[in-house]
Jmol script that loads the backbone (N, CA, C; Angstrom):
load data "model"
ATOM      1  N   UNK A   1     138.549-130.035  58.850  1.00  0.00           N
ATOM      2  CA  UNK A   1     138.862-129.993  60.261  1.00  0.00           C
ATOM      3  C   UNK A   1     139.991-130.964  60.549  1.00  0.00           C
ATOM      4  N   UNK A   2     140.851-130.565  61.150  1.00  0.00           N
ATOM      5  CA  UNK A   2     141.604-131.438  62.285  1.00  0.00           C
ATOM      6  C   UNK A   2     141.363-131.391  63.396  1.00  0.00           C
ATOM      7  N   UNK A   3     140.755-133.032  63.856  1.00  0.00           N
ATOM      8  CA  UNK A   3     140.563-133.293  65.232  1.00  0.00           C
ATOM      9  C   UNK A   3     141.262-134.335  65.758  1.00  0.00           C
ATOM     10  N   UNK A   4     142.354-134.192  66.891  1.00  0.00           N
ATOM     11  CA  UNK A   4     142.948-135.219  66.861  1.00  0.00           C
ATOM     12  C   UNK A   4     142.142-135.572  68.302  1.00  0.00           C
ATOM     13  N   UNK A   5     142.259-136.551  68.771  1.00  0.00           N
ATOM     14  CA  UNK A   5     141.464-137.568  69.704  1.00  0.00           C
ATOM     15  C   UNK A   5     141.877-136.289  70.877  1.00  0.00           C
ATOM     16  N   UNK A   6     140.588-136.412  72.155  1.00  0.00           N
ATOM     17  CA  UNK A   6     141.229-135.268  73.060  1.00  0.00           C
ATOM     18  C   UNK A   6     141.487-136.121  73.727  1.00  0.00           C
ATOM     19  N   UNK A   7     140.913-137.505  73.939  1.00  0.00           N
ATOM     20  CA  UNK A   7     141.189-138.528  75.523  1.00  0.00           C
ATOM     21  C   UNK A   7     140.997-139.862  74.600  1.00  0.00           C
ATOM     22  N   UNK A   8     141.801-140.947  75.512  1.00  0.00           N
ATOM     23  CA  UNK A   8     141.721-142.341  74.583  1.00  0.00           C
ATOM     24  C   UNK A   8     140.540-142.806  73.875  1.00  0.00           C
ATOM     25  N   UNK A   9     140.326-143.303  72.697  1.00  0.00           N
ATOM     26  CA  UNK A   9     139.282-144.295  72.478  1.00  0.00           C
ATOM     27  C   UNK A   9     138.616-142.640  71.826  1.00  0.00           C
ATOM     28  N   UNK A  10     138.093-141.607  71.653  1.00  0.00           N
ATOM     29  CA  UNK A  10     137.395-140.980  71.230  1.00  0.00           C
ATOM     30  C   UNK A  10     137.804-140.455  69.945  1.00  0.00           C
ATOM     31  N   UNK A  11     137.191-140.344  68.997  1.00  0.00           N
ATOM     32  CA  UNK A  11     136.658-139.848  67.622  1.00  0.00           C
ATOM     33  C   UNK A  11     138.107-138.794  67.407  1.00  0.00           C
ATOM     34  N   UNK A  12     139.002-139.931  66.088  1.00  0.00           N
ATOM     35  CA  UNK A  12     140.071-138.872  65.367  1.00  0.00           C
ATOM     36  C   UNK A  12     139.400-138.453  64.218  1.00  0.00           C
ATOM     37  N   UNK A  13     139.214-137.316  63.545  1.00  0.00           N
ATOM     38  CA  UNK A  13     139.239-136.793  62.291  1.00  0.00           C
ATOM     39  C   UNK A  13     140.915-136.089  61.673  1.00  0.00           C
ATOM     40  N   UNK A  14     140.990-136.674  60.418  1.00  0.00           N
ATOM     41  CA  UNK A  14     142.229-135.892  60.106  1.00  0.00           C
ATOM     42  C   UNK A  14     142.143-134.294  59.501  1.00  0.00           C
ATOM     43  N   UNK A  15     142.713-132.957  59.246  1.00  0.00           N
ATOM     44  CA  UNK A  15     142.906-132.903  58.517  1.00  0.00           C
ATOM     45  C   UNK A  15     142.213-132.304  57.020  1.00  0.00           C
ATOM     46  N   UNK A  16     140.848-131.504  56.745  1.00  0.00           N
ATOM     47  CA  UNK A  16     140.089-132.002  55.736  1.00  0.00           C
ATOM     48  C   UNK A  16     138.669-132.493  55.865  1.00  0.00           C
ATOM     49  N   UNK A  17     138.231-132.950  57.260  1.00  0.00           N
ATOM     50  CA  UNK A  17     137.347-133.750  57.252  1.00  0.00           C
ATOM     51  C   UNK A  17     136.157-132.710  57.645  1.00  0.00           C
ATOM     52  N   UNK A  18     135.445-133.242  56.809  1.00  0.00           N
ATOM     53  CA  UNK A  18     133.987-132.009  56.510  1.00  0.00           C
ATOM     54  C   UNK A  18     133.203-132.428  58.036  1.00  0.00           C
ATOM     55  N   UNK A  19     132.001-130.943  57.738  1.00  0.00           N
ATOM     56  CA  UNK A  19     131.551-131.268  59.802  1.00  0.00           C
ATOM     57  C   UNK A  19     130.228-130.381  59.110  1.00  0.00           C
ATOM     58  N   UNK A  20     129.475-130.051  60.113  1.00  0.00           N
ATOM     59  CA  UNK A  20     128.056-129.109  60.237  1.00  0.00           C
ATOM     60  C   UNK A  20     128.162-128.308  61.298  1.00  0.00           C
ATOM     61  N   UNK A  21     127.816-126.944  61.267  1.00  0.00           N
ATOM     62  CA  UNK A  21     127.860-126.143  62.181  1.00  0.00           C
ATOM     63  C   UNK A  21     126.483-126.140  63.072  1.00  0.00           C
ATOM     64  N   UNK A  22     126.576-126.810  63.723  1.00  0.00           N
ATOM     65  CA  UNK A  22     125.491-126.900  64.621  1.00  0.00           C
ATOM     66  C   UNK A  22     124.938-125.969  66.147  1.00  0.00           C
ATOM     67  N   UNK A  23     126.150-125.005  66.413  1.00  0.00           N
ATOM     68  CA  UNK A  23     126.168-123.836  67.122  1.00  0.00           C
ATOM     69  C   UNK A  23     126.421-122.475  67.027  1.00  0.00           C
ATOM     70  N   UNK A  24     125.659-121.264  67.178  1.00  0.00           N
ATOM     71  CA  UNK A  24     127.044-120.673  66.673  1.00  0.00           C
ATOM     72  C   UNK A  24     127.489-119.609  67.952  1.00  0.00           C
ATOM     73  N   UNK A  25     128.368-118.509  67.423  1.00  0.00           N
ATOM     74  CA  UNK A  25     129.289-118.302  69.259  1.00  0.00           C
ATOM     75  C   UNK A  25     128.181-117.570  69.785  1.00  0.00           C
ATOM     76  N   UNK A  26     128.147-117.248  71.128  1.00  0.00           N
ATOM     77  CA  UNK A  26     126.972-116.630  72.419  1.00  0.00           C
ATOM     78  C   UNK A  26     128.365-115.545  72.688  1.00  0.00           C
ATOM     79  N   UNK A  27     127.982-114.753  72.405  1.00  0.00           N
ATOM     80  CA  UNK A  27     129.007-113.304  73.054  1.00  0.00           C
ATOM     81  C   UNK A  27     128.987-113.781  74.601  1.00  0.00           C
ATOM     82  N   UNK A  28     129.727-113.799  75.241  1.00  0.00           N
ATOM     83  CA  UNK A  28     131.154-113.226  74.374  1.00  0.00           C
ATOM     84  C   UNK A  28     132.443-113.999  73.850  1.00  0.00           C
ATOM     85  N   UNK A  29     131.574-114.995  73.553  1.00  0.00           N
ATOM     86  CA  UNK A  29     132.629-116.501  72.898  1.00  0.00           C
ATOM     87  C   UNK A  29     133.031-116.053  71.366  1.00  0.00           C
ATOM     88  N   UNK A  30     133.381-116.944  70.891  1.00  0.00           N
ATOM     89  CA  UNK A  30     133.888-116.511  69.900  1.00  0.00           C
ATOM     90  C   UNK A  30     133.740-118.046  68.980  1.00  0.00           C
ATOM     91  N   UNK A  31     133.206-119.324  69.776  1.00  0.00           N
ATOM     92  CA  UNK A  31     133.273-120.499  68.797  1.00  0.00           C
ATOM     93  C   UNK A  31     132.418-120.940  68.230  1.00  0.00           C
ATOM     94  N   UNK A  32     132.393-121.920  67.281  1.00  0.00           N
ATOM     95  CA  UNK A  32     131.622-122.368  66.731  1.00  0.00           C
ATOM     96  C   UNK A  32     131.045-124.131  66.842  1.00  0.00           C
ATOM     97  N   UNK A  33     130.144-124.089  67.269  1.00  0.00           N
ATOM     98  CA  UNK A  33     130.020-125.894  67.571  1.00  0.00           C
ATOM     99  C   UNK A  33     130.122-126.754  66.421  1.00  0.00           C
ATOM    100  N   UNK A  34     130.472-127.916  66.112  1.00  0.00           N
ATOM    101  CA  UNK A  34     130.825-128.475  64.870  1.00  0.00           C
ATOM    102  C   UNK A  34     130.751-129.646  64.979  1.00  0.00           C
ATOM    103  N   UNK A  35     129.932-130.996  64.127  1.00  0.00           N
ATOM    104  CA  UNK A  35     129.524-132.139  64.135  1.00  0.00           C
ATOM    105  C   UNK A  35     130.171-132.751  63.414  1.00  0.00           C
ATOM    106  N   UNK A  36     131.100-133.044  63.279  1.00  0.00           N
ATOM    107  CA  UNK A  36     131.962-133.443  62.518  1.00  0.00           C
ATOM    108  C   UNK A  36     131.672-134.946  61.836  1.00  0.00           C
ATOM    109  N   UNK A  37     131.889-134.854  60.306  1.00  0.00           N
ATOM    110  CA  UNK A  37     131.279-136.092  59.402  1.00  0.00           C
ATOM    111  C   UNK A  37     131.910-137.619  59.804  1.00  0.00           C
ATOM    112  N   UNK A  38     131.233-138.295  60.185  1.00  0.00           N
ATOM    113  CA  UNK A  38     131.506-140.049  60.673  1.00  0.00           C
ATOM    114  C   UNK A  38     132.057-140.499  61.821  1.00  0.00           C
ATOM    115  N   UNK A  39     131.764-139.022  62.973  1.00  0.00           N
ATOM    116  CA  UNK A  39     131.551-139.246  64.026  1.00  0.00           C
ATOM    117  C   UNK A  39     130.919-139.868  65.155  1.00  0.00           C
ATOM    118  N   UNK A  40     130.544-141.197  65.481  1.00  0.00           N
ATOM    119  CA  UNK A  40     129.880-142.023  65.637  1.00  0.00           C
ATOM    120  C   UNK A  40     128.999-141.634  66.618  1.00  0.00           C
ATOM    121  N   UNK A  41     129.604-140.757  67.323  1.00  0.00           N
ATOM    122  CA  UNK A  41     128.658-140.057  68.672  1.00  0.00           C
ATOM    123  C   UNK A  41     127.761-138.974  68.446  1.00  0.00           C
ATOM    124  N   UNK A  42     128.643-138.269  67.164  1.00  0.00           N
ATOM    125  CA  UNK A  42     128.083-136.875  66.866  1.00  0.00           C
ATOM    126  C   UNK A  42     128.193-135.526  68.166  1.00  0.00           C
ATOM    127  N   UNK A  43     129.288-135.971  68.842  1.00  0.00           N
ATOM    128  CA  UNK A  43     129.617-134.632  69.966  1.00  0.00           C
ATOM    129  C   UNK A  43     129.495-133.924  69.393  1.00  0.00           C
ATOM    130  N   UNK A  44     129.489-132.451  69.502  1.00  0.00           N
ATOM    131  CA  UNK A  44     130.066-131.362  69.087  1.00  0.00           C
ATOM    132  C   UNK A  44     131.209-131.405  69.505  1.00  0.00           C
ATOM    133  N   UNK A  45     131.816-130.318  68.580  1.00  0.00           N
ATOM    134  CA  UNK A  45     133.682-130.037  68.610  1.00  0.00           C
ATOM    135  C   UNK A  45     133.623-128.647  68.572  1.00  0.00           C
ATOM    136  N   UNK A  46     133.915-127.477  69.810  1.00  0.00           N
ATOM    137  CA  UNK A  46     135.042-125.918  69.164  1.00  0.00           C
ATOM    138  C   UNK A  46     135.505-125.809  68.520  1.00  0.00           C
ATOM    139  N   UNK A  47     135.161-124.558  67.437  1.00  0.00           N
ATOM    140  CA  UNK A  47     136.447-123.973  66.824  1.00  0.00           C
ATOM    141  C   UNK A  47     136.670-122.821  66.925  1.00  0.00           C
ATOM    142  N   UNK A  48     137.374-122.237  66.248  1.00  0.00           N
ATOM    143  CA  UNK A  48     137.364-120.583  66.052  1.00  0.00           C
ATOM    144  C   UNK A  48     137.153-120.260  64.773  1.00  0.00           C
ATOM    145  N   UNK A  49     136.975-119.190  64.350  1.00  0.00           N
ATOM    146  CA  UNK A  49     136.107-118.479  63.220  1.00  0.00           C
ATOM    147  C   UNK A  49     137.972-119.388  62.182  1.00  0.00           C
ATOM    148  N   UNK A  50     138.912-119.104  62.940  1.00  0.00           N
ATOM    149  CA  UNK A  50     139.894-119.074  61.748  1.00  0.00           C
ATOM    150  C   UNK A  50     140.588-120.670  61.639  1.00  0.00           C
ATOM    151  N   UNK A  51     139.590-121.426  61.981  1.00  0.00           N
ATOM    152  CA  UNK A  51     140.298-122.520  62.467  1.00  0.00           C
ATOM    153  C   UNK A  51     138.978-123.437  61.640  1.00  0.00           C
ATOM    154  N   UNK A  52     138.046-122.765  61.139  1.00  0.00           N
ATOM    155  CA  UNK A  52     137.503-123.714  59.784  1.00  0.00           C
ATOM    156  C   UNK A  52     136.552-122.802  58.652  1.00  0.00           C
ATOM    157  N   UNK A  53     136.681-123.748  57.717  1.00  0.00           N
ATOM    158  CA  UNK A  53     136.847-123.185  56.471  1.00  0.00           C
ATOM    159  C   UNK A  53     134.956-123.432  55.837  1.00  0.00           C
ATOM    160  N   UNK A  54     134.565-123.030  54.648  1.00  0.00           N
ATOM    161  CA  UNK A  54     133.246-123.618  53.993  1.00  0.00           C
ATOM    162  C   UNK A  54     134.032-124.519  53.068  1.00  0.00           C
ATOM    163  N   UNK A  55     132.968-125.754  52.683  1.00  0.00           N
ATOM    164  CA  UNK A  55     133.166-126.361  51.662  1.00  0.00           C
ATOM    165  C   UNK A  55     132.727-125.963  50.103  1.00  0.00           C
ATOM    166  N   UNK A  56     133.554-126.536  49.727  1.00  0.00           N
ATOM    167  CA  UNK A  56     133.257-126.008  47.786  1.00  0.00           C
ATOM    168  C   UNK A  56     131.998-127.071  47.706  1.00  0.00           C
TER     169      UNK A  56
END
end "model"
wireframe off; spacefill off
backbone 0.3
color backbone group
């Protein structure tokens, strides 16, 4: 994942950085909720189906 900060002070991931799918889309959405690894808050984050990958 690349997450770059959406508002000051909140959680950057670069790039690469592994997450858990913790939602998945409600028609007629299309995203996926995502917990992204060493996130101190553990928000969820959006994505789109093409905008993340599985890990090896």
């Amino acid at each position: 994942m690349d997450a770059p900060a959406s508002w000051p002070g909140a959680f950057t991931a670069p790039a690469g950085t592994e997450g858990t799918v913790t939602g998945l889309p409600v028609p007629p959405g299309t995203s996926y909720g995502v917990t992204l690894d060493g996130d101190p808050d553990a928000f969820p984050a959006t994505y789109e189906p093409g905008e993340i990958a599985a890990a090896d």
